[in-house]
N, C-alpha and C positions, 0 to 999 in steps of 0.2 A: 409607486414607481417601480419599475420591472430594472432587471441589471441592464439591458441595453440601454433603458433611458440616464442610469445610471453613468454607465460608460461615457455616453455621448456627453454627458454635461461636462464628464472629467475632462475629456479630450478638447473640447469647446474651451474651460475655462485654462488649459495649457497654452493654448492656441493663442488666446487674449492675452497672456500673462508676457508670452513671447512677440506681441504685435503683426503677429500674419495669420495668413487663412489655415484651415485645417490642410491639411494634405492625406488624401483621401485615396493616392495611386500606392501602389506596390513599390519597393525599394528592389535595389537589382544586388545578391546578395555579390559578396566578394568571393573571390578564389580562394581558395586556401592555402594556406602557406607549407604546410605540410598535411601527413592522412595518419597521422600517428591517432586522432580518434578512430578511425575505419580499420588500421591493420594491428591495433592491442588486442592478441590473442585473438586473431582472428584462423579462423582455420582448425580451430581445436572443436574435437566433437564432445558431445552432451555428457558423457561419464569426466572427462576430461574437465570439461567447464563446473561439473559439479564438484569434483575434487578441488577444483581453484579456488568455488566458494566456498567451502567448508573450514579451509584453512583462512581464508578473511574472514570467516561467522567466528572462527577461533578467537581473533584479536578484538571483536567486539562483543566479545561476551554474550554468544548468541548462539542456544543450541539447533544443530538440526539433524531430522528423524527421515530417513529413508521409508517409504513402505508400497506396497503394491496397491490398487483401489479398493481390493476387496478386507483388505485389514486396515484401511483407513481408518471407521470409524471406532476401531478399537486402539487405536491410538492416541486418536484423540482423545477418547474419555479418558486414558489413561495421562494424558498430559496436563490434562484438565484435573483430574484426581491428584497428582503431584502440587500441582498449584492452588489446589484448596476446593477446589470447587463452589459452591454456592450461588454466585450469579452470573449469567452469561449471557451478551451480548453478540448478536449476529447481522450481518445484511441482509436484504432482504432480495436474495441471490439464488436463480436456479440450480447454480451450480452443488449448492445443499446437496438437492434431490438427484442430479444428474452423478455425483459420485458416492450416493449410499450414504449422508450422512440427514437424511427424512427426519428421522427421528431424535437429532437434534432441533431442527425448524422446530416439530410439532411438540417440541417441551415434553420429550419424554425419558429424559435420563432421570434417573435417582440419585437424591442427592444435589440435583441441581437445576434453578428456574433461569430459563432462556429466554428473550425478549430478540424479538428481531425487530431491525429500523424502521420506526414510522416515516414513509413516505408525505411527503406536504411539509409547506410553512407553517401552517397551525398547529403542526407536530415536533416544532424546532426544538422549545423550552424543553419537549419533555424527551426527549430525544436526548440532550445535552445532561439531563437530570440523569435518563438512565444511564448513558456511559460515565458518568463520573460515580455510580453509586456500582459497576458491575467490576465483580473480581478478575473476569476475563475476558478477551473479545476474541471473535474466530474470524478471520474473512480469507478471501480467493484473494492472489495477490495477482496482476498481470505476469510481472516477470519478476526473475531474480537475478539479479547483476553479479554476473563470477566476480570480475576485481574489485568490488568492495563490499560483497556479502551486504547487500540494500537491496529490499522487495520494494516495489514498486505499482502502487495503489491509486485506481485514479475515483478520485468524490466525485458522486452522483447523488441522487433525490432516495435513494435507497441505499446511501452510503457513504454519510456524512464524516468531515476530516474528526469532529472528535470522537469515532466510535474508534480511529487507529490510535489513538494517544491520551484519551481518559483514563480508561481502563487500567487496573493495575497490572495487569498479565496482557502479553498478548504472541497468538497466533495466527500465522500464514498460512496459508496451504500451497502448495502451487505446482504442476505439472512438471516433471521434468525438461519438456519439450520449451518450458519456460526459461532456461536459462540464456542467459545470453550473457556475451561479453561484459558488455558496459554499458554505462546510460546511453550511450550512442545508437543502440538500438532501439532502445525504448523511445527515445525521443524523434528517429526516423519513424516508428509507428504510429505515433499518436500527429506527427506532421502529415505523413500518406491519407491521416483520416481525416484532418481537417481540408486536404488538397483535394480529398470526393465530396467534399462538402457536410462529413457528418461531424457532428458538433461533439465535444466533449466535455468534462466534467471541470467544475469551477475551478479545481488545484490537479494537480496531479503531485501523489506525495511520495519521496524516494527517503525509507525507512530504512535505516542501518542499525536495526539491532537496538538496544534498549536505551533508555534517552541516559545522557551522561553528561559531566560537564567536569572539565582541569583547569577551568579559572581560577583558582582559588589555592594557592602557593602550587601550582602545577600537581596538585593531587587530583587523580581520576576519582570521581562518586557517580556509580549507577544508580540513576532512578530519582533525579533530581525535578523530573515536569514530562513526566510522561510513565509509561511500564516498567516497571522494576526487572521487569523478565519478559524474554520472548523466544517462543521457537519457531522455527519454517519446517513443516514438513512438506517433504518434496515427493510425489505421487510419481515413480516410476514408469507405469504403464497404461498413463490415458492423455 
């Protein structure tokens, strides 16, 4: 059974539980009451917006490294070397190759074996095996949200939700030109691209920094169901 057949059964058996037919037309959305999502920190350019985020990665416990393309991947080994190194987890993502970091893909650091995501369902189990046994994971993030320092990752067939939160470590990369305000823009692009009709990835997951939890007499603890540590580095100039 495929997700669409999936879907349709769910939808169908709402439909029943409710006693009428499916409704099958578009809804007409409401006006807004206010644009305080549209004008938070709007208007602030890219160094601006990055300073904004840095000081939210501040409050979540979440480092991040500035650098140019061409010292990328020396940074990254270096972040990776901090964090222990030994197993490393990747998608399976041009943008590797496209900003100098090849020789990651191709497992050729010392010191440490890198696995990029098996593509396919038949590659689920083991998929799920390697991120929970890798000490770190690397991926392209879409954006990075200045007002709450949350990179914003969307799952596909080459970049499944537990390769961002098994892992004990994890890293973002991501363009400067990525920053933006707020989820409000993220979620305006990934709607423009459903409105061309191109399809997107099962979740789309908005990451704030390393998993934590104050349930518990209102004490914060990092790293209770997900990475203990994470950093974004932010690519300057591509």
């Amino acid at each position: 059974m495929t997700a669409t057949d999936n879907r349709e059964a769910f939808l169908n058996g709402i439909a029943e539980k409710l006693g009428r037919e499916r409704r099958r037309t578009g809804v007409e959305r409401p006006e807004r009451v206010h644009t305080i999502a549209d004008t938070t920190l709007a208007g602030k350019s890219q160094d601006e917006l990055l300073a904004i985020a840095k000081e939210a990665c501040s409050r979540i416990h979440t480092d991040v490294v500035e650098t140019a393309v061409a010292n990328l991947a020396a940074h990254i080994e270096k972040i990776a070397t901090n964090y222990g190194n030994e197993s490393v987890l990747i998608a399976d993502d041009p943008r590797f190759a496209e900003f100098g970091l090849q020789n990651l893909a191709d497992n050729a650091w010392d010191n440490c074996a890198v696995s990029i995501w098996k593509e396919g369902r038949e590659n689920r189990v083991a998929n799920i095996a390697t991120a929970a046994d890798a000490n770190i994971a690397i991926s392209f993030a879409d954006f990075l949200l200045a007002e709450s320092g949350s990179v914003v990752v969307e799952s596909s067939p080459k970049q499944g939700r537990t390769l961002h939160f098994l892992p004990v470590h994890y890293i973002a990369i991501v363009p400067k030109s990525k920053i933006v305000p707020r989820s409000t823009q993220a979620a305006d692009y990934y709607d423009a691209r459903l409105a061309n009709g191109q399809e997107i990835g099962s979740s789309i997951n908005f990451i704030s920094g390393p998993s934590n939890s104050g349930d518990i007499e209102m004490q914060l603890v990092v790293g209770v169901h997900g990475p203990i540590s994470v950093t974004y580095v932010v690519v300057t100039d591509k």
